[in-house]
N, C-alpha and C positions, 0 to 999 in steps of 0.2 A: 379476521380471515383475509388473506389474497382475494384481489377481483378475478375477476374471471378474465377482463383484458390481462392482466400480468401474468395468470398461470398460462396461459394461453401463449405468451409470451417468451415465457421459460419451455413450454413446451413443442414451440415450433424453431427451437435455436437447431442448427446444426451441428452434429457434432462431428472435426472434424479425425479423421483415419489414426489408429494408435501410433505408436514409436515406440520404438525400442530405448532401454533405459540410457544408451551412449548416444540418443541422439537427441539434438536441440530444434524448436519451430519459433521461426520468425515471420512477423505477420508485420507487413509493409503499409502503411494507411499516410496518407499526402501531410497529418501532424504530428506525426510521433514512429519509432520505431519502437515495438512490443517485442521482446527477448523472453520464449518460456523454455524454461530449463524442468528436465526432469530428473536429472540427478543430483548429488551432492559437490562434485567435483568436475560437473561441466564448465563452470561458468571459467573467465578468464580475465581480468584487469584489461580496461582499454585504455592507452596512455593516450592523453591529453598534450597535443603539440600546438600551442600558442603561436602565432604568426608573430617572427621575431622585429623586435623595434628597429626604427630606422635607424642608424649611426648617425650621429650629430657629434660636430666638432667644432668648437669655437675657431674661429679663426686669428684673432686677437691675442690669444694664449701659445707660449709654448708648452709641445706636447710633455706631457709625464716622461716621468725615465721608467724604464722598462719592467724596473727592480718595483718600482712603486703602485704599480696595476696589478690588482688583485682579478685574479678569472673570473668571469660568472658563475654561479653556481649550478650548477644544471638542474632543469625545471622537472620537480617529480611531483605526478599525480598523489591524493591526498591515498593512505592505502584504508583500503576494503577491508571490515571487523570478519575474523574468519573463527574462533571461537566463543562461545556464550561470554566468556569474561570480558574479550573485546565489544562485544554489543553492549554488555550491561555497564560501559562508560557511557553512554548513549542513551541513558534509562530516562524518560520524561514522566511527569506525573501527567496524566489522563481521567478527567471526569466526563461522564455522559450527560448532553444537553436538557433536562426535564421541556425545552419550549418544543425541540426536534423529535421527541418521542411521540410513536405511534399510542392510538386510543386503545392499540390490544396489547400492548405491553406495558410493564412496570420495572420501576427503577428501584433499587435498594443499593444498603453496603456502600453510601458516601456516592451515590448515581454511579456506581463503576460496575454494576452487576446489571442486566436486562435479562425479563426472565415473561415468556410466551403466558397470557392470561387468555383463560379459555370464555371469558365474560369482558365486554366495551368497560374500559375505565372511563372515568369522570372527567378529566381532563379541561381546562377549559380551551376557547380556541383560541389558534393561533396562527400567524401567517407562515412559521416557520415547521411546523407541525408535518407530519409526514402521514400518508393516509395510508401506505405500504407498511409493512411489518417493521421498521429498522428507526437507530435514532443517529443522529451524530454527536462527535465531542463537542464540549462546550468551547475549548481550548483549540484554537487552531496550531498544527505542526510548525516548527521552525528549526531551519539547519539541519543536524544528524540528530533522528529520534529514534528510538525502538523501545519497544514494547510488548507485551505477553499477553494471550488472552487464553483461559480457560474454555473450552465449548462443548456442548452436549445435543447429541438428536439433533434438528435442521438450525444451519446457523454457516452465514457467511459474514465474511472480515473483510472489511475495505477499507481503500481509505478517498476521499471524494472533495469535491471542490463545495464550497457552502452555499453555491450559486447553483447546484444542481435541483430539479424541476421537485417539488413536495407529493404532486400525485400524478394519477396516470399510470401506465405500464412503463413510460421510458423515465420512469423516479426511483427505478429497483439497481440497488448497487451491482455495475456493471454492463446494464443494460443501455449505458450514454455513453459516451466519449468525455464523461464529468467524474466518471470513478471507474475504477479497480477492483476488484473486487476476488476473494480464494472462496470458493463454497465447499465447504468444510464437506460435509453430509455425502458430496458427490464425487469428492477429488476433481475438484475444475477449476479454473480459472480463467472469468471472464474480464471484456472490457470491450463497450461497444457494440455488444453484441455476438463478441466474438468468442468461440469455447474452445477451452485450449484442455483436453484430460490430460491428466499430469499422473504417471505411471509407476511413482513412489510412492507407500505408505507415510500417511502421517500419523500422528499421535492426539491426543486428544488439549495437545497445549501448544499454540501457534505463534512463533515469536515476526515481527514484524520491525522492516528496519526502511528509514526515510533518508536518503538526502536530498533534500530536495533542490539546493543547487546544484550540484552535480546529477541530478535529473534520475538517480536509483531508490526502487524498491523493490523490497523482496521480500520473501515470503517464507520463512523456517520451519520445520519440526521439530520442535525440543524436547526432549526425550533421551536425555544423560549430554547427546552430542547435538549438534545441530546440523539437519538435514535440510540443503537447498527445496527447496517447492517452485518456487516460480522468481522471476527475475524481469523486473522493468526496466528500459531506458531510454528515456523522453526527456519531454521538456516541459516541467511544471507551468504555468499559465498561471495558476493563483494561491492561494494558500493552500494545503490539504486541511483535511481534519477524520480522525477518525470514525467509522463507520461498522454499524454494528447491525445485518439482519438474522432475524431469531422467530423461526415460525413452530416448532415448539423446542420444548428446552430454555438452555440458558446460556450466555456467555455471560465472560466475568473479566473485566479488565485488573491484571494480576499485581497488586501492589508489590513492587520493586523496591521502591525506598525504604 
């Protein structure tokens, strides 16, 4: 079960005033800028303009002939997967850590399933163990990843840095500036403390998409098409890894391959 500093926690968040579904909230913090979108077709491509190299010309050399210079190419941003088939190039295999799993939950189905136990499992200890309901991947994220997860009854998807605190209230995905976090159960999306309600229906299968150099994640509903949920963009600090809380119910990390 939650402590009572962490419900307590969750339950004194602010939540901030609705929107309407044509409109986007951006929340400003001194490391990062957080993008939450509430529709499917808010979002927009930000082109990336590179500070152009200095010209250098030998001086030693005569110049090229004119015929023999080829133009530059002009610099295009990598583009953003806008259908499931474009994500599912993107597809990574994901298993669930057994050291990072909470004492009330259990792992099955290749550790890719975490399912709420109503009795303390056996567990032995460990430093990397989480005393909060939630576990992370074993696998840390790399470049363009995404991925699916099944969820039922309370259950939020993150994704968090490995470096994020094991207990306490500021351990619960979203409640740091160490993870991300979509809470499935509530239609929210926090991070930092911060609660953004997100005014579209999702669906009970949550696709998830990383780059992590180019500093985006985002948040789908899959359900025939894919519906925007939420929209990050920052600047990663260190590796992710996926993140999985489940206070009852189950999530299920969706084999793809």
């Amino acid at each position: 079960m939650l402590s009572g500093s962490f419900l307590n926690a969750q339950q004194n968040l602010n939540r901030p005033e609705s929107h309407t579904d044509e409109q986007c909230c951006l929340f400003q913090s001194s490391s990062q800028l957080l993008l939450c979108l509430a529709t499917a077709d808010g979002a927009t491509d930000t082109p990336v303009c590179p500070a152009s190299a200095a010209s250098h010309k030998p001086t030693a050399l005569a110049p090229l002939h004119p015929a023999l210079v080829t133009p530059p190419l002009p610099f295009a941003p990598p583009t953003e997967p806008k259908t499931r088939n474009d994500f599912l190039q993107y597809m990574c295999p994901i298993t669930l850590d057994p050291n990072t799993v909470s004492k009330w939950l259990s792992l099955s189905e290749g550790n890719r399933k975490v399912t709420y136990m109503k009795k303390e499992q056996s567990y032995p200890d460990h430093p990397e163990r989480f005393d909060s309901l939630q576990v992370l991947s074993k696998e840390a994220l790399s470049g363009r990843c995404y991925w699916e997860v099944k969820w039922s009854k309370f259950v939020a998807i993150a994704v968090a840095y490995k470096s994020i605190s094991r207990t306490g209230s500021e351990s619960g995905f979203g409640f740091n500036d160490k993870s991300w976090a979509l809470w499935c159960h509530n239609n929210e999306f926090r991070h930092d403390s911060t609660t953004m309600s997100l005014q579209v229906p999702q669906s009970s299968k949550i696709g998830v998409y990383v780059d992590q150099s180019a500093g985006i994640l985002s948040f789908h509903s899959v359900s025939g098409s894919m519906t925007l949920l939420a929209k990050v963009e920052t600047t990663f600090t260190e590796p992710l890894h996926v993140g999985l809380w489940v206070c009852s119910g189950s999530a299920k990390l969706v084999q793809l391959l």
